[in-house]
N, C-alpha and C positions, 0 to 999 in steps of 0.2 A: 252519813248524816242521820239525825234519831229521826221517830216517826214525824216528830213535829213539821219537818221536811216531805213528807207524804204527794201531796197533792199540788199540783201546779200551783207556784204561791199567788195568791195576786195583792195580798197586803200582807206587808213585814211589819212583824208586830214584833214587842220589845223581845217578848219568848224564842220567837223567830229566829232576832239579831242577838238576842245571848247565845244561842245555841249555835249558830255560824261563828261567831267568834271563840268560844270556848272550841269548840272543832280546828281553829285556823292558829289557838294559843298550844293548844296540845300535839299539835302539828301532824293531825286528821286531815287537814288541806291548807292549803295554801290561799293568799288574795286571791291569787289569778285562777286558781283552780276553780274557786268557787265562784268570781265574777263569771268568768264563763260560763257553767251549770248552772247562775242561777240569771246570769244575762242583767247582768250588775255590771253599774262600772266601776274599777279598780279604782277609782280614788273615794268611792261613796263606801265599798265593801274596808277601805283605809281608815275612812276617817269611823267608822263603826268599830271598828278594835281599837283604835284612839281614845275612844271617847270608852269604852270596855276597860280597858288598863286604867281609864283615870278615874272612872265610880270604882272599882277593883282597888285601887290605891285610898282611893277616900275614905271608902268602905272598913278599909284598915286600920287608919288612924286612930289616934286614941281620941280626939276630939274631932269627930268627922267635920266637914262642912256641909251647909245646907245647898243647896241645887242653886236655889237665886243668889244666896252669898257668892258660890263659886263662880254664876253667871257675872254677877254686878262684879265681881275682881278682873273676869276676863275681860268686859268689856271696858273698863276701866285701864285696860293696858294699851285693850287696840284704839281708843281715843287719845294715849297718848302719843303711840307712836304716831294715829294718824296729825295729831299738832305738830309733833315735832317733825315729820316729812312734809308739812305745808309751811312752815318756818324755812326749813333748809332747799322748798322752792323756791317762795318769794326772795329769798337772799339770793338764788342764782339768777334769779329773775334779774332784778337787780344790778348783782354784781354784772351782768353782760353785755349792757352796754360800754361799763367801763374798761372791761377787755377787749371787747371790740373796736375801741377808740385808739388802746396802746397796740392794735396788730395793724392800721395802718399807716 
C-alpha cells in the first residue's frame, strides 16, 4: 500500500479509501487481505469498492450525474421495493386465514 497507508489509521478518509480500493481493483490485494491488515470488516472494505466502481462509472459518463441526483434515484427504488414487500405482506397476511380455513 502507498505512503498514505503509513501510520496506524485511525480515520479513513476518502484519499485513504481510494487508495485501498485502487490497490484491491489492480489486484495489489484483495477484500479479505486488506480487512484483515486494516481490521475492517469485509462487507464495509465491499461496499467501499462498490461505491468506487460506481463514482468510477459516473465519472465516465458523458453526462455524469450529480451525488444527490444519484442519491434521490437510489432511494427512490429502495422505497419502492420497500411498498411493494409491504403490499405482497399484507396480502399474505391476509390471504392466511383463508388457507387456514381450506387445511381443516
Amino acid at each position: 500500500m502507498s505512503t498514505i497507508m503509513d501510520d496506524e489509521i485511525k480515520r479513513w478518509t476518502a484519499k485513504r479509501k481510494s487508495a485501498l480500493v485502487l490497490d484491491i481493483i489492480k489486484g495489489k490485494s484483495t477484500v479479505s487481505e486488506a480487512s484483515r491488515t486494516y481490521n475492517l470488516p469485509v462487507s464495509e472494505v465491499e461496499n467501499w469498492v462498490v461505491d468506487g466502481k460506481r463514482g468510477m462509472e459516473n465519472a465516465l459518463r458523458a453526462n455524469p450525474l450529480d451525488i444527490k441526483e444519484q442519491y434521490e434515484r437510489q432511494l427512490k427504488q429502495l422505497q419502492e421495493a420497500y411498498g411493494e414487500a409491504m403490499l405482497e405482506l399484507r396480502a399474505k397476511k391476509k390471504l392466511q386465514p383463508l388457507l387456514d380455513e381450506d387445511g381443516k
